[in-house]
C-alpha positions as CSV (number, residue, x, y, z in Angstrom):
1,X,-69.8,-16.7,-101.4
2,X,-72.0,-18.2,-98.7
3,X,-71.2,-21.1,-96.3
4,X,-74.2,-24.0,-97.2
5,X,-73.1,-27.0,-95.2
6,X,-71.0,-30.0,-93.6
7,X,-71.4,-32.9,-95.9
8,X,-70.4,-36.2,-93.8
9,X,-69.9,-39.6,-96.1
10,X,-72.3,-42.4,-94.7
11,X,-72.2,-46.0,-95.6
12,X,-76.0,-47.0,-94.8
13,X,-78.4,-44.0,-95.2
14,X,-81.4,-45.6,-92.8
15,X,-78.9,-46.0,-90.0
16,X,-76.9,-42.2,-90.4
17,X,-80.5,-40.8,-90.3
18,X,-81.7,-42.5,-87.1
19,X,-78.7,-41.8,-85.2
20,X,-78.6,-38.2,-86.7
21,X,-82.4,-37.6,-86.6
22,X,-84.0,-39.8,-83.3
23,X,-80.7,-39.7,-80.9
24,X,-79.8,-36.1,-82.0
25,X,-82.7,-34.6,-83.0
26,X,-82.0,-32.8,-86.2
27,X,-84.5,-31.9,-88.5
28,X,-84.5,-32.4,-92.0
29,X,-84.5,-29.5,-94.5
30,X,-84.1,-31.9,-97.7
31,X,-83.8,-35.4,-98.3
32,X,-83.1,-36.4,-101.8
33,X,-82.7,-39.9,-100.9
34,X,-78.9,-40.3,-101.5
35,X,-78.4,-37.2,-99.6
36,X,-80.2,-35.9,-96.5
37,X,-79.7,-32.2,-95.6
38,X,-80.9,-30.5,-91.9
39,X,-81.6,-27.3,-91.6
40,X,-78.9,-27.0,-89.0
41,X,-76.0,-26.8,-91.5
42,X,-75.2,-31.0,-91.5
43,X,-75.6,-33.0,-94.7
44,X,-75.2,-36.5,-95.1
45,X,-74.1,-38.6,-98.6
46,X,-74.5,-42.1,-99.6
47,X,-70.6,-43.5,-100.0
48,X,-71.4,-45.2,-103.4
49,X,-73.1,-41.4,-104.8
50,X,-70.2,-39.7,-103.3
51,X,-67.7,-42.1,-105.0
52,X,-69.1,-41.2,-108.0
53,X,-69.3,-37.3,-107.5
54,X,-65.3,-37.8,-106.9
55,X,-64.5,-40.5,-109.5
56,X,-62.7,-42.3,-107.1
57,X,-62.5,-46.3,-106.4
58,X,-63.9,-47.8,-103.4
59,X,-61.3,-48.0,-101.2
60,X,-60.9,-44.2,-101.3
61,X,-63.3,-42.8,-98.8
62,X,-62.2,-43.9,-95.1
63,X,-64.1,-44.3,-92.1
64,X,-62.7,-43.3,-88.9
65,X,-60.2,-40.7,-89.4
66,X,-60.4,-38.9,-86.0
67,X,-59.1,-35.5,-87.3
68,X,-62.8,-33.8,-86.9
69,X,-66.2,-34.0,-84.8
70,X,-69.6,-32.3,-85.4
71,X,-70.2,-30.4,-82.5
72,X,-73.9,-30.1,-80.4
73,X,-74.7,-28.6,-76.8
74,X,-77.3,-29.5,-75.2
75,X,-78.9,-28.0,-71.9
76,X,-79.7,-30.9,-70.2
77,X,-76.4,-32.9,-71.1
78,X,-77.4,-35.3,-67.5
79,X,-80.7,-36.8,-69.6
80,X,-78.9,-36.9,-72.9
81,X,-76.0,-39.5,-71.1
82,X,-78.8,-41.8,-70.6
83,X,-80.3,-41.8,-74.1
84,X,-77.0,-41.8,-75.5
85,X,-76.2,-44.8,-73.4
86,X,-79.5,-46.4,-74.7
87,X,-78.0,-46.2,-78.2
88,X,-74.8,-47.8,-77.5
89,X,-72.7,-45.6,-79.2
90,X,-69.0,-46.1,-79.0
91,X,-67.2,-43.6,-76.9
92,X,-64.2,-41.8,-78.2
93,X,-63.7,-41.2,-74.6
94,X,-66.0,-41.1,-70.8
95,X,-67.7,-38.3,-70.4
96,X,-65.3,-35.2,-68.8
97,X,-64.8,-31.5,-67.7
98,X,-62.7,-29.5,-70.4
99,X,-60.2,-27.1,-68.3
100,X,-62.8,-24.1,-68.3
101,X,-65.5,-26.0,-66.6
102,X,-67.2,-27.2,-69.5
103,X,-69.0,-31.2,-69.4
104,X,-68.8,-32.6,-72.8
105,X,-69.5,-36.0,-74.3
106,X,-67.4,-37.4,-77.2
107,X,-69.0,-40.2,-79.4
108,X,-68.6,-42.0,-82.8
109,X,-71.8,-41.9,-85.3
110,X,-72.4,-44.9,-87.0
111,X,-69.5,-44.5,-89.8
112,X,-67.1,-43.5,-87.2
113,X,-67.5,-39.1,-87.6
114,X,-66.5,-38.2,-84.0
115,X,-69.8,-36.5,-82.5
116,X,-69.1,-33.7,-79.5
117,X,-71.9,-32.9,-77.2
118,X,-71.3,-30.3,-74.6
119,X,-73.2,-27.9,-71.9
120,X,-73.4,-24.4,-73.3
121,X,-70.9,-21.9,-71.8
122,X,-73.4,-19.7,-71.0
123,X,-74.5,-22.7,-68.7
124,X,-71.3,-23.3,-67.4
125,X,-70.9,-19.5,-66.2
126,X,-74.0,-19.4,-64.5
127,X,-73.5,-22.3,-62.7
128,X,-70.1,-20.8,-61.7
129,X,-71.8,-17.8,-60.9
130,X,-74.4,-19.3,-58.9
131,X,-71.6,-21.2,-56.5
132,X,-70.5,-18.2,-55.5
133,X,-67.1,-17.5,-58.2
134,X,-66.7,-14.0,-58.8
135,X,-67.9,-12.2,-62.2
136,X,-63.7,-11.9,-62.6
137,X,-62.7,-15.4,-61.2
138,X,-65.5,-16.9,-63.7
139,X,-63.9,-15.0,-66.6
140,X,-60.9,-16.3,-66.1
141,X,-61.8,-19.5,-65.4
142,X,-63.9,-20.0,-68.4
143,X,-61.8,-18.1,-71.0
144,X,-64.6,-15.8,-71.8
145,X,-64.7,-11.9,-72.1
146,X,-65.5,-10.3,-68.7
147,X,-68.6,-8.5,-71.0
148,X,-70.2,-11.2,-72.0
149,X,-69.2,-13.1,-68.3
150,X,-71.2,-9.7,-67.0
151,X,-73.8,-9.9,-69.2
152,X,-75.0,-13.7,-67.9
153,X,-74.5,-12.6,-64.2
154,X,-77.5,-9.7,-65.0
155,X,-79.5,-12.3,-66.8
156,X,-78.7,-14.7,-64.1
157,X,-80.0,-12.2,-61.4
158,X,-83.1,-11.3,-63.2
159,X,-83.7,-14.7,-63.7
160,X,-83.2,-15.2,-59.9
161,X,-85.3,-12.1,-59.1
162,X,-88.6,-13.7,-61.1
């Protein structure tokens, strides 16, 4: 068995694309019309098409459920704020610092899927790394293995050495 995709239920096609495709910048493997699939593992399905898939009523697909998010990082999550902001989105919460020093963003797509942008670790380590925390005191502060903690403070030096 192979893993294909996350299917997300949208109520107006045009609008899930936009948001998914010009604010986060995924790229469409295949778009049958009523369903839109990205070559990074997302799908999207018209409500009415999925209604029928299930054989299920109207009022059984609800929006808004806040039990999962579609996560994204994003290298430079400073310029992202400010598109983001230039959408509108609703915020499921202000941008914040998770307890191992990583900045993430949590926002609603237009059908109300919770959306999770954050910096990547490697990032975060670096930047820990770079203001002088130890290779152990990083570790521990980000939750990661002291190898892979290692490894970026060797690719950080080389890439301080160029």
């Amino acid at each position: 068995m192979k893993y294909n995709a996350f299917m997300l239920v949208v109520s107006d096609m045009e609008k899930s694309r936009a948001f998914y495709e010009k604010l986060l910048g995924l790229k469409v493997a295949m778009d049958l019309g009523v369903n839109v699939s990205y070559d990074c593992g997302v799908a999207l399905q018209t409500k009415e098409t999925w209604l029928e898939f299930i054989d299920k009523p109207e009022n059984a697909v609800c929006f808004g459920g806040n039990d999962k998010e579609l996560y994204f990082e994003e290298d430079d999550l400073d310029g992202f704020l400010k598109v983001l902001e230039s959408w509108g989105a609703a915020l499921v919460r202000p941008m914040f610092t998770q307890a191992w020093g990583q900045r993430v963003i949590r926002f609603y797509d237009p059908d109300h899927h919770i959306i999770e942008v954050g910096e990547p670790l490697s990032l975060v380590i670096k930047r820990f790394l770079s203001q002088g925390l130890s290779i152990e005191a990083t570790a521990e502060r980000t939750m990661c293995p002291l190898p892979y903690v290692q490894f970026l403070a060797k690719e950080l030096a080389e890439e301080i050495n160029e």
